[in-house]
C-alpha positions as CSV (number, residue, x, y, z in Angstrom):
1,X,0.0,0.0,0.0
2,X,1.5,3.4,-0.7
3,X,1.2,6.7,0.9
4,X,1.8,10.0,-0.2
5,X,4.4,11.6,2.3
6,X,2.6,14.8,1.9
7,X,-0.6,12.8,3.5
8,X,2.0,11.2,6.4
9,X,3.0,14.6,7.1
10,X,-0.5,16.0,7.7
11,X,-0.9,13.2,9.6
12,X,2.1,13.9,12.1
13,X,1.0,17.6,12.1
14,X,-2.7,17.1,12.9
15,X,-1.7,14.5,15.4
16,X,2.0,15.4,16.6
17,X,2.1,19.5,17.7
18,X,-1.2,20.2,16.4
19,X,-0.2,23.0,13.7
20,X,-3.3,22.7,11.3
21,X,-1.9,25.5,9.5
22,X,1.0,23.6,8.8
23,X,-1.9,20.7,8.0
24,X,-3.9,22.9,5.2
25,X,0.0,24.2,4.0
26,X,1.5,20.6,3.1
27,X,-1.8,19.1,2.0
28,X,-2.8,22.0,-0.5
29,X,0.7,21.7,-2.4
30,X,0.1,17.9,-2.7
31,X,-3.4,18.6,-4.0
32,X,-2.5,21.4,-6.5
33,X,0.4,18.9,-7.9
34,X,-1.7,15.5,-7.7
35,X,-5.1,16.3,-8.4
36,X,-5.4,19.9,-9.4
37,X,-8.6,21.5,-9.5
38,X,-11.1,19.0,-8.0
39,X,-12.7,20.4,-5.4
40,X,-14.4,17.5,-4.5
41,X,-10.9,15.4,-3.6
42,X,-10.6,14.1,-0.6
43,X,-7.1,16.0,0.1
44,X,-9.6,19.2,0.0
45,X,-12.3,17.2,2.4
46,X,-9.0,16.6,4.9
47,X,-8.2,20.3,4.5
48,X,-10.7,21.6,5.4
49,X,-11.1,19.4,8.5
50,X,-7.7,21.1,9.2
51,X,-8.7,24.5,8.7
52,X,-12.1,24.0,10.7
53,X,-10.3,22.6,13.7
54,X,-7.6,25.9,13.3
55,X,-10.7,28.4,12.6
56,X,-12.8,27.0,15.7
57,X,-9.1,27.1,17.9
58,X,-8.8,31.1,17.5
59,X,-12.5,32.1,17.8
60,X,-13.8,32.0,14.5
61,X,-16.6,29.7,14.7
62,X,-18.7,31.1,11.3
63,X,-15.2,30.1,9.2
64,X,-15.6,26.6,11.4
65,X,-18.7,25.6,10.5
66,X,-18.8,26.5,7.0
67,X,-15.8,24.6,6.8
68,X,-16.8,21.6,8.5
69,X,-19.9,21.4,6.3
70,X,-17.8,21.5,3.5
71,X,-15.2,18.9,4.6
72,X,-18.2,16.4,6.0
73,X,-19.2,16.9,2.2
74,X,-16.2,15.9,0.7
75,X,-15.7,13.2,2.9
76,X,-19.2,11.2,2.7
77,X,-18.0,11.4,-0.6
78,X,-15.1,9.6,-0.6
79,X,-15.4,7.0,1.9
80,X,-13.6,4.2,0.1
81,X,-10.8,6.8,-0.6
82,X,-10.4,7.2,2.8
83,X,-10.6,3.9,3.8
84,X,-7.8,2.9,1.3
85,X,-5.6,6.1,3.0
86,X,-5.8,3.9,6.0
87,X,-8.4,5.8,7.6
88,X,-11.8,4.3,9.3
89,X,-14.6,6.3,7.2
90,X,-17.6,5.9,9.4
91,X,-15.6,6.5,12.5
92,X,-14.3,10.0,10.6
93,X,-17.7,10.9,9.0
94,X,-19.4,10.3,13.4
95,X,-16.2,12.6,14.3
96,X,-17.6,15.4,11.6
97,X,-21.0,15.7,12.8
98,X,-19.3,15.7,16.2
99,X,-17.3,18.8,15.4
100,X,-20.3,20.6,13.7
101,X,-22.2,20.2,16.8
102,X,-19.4,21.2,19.0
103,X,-18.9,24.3,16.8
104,X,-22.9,24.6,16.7
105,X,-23.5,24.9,20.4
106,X,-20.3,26.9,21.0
107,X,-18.7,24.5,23.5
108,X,-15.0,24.4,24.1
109,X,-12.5,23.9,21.5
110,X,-10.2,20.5,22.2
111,X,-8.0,18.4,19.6
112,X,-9.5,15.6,17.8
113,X,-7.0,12.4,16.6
114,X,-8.2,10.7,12.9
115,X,-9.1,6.8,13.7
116,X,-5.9,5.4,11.6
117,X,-6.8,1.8,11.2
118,X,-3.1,1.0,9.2
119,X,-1.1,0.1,11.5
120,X,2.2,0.6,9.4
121,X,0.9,3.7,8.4
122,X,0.0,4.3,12.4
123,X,4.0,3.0,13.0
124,X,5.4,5.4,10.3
125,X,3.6,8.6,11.6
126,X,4.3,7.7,15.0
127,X,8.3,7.5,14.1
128,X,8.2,11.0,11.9
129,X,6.6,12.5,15.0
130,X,9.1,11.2,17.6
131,X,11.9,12.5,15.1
132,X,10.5,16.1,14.7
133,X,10.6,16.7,18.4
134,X,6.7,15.9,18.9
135,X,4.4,14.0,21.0
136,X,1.7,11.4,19.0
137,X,-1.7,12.5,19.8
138,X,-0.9,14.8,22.2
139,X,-2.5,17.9,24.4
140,X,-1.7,21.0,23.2
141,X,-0.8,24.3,24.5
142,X,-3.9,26.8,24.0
143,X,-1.4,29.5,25.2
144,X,1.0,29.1,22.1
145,X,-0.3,32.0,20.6
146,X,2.5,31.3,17.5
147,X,0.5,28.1,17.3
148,X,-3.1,29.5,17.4
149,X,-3.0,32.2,15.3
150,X,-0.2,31.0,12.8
151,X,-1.6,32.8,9.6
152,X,-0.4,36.0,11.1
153,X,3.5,35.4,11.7
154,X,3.4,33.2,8.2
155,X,5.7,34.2,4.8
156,X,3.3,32.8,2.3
157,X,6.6,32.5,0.2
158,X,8.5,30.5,2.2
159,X,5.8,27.9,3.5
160,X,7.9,25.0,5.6
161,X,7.1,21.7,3.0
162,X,9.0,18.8,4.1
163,X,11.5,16.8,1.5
164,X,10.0,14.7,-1.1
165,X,6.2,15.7,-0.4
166,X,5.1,14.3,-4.0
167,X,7.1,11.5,-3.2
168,X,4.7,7.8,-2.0
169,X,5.6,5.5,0.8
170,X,4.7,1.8,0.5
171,X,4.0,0.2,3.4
């Protein structure tokens, strides 16, 4: 089974500091060089769940639930997609309608982990995160402010892409 390293790094990001800027940054250049201008793909359904989870984080819950709505979308629509990305799609698609309510009723923001159900894939993410410094799945620090409102302190022109992001990992 092969995995785009862009994907693994999403993975570590959403899962290892919790940077889902860096999440939509990685993703969106895979996208715009694997499958350019399909808006339905499911590397635009993932982020988006990145962006919502960073809108909801600093505040903006309109940007959040427009965005989750638009992810849930996306991914109902590729469920076998996901599934082959090593992903559980049902569990995914409960954890959507989760957020929306979450973002709905205003309750407090808290990290969410994607149910990986490859466990070589689960094994590679794990060791990329370890070697960046980070902890898998862990809490983060809602006092980071560099963390929560990344956008502002980020050069657009020199976005931090990890070597090889076009490249695929079998496993």
């Amino acid at each position: 089974m092969e995995f785009p390293r862009a994907y693994i790094h999403y993975l570590v990001h959403f899962h290892g500091d919790r940077d889902y800027f860096e999440c939509h940054e990685i993703l969106e250049k895979y996208w715009k060089t694997s499958d350019p201008g399909n808006r339905s793909s499911v590397w635009v359904g993932l982020i988006q769940l990145a962006v919502a989870q960073y809108h909801y984080r600093r505040g903006n819950e309109k940007g959040a639930k427009k965005l989750i709505e638009k992810s849930t979308k996306i991914l109902h629509q590729n469920t076998s997609v996901l599934e082959k990305l090593g992903l559980n799609a049902p569990v995914i698609l409960d954890l959507l309608i989760n957020l929306k309510t979450i973002y709905v009723n205003g309750q407090l923001y808290k990290e969410v982990n994607l149910p990986i159900t490859n466990q070589q894939l689960m094994n590679i993410c794990k060791s990329e995160c370890f070697s960046l410094g980070f902890q898998w799945c862990s809490k983060e620090d809602l006092n980071n402010n560099f963390l929560i409102h990344r956008h502002l302190f980020q050069d657009r022109d020199s976005v931090r892409v990890l070597p090889h992001t076009t490249e695929k990992l079998y496993v």
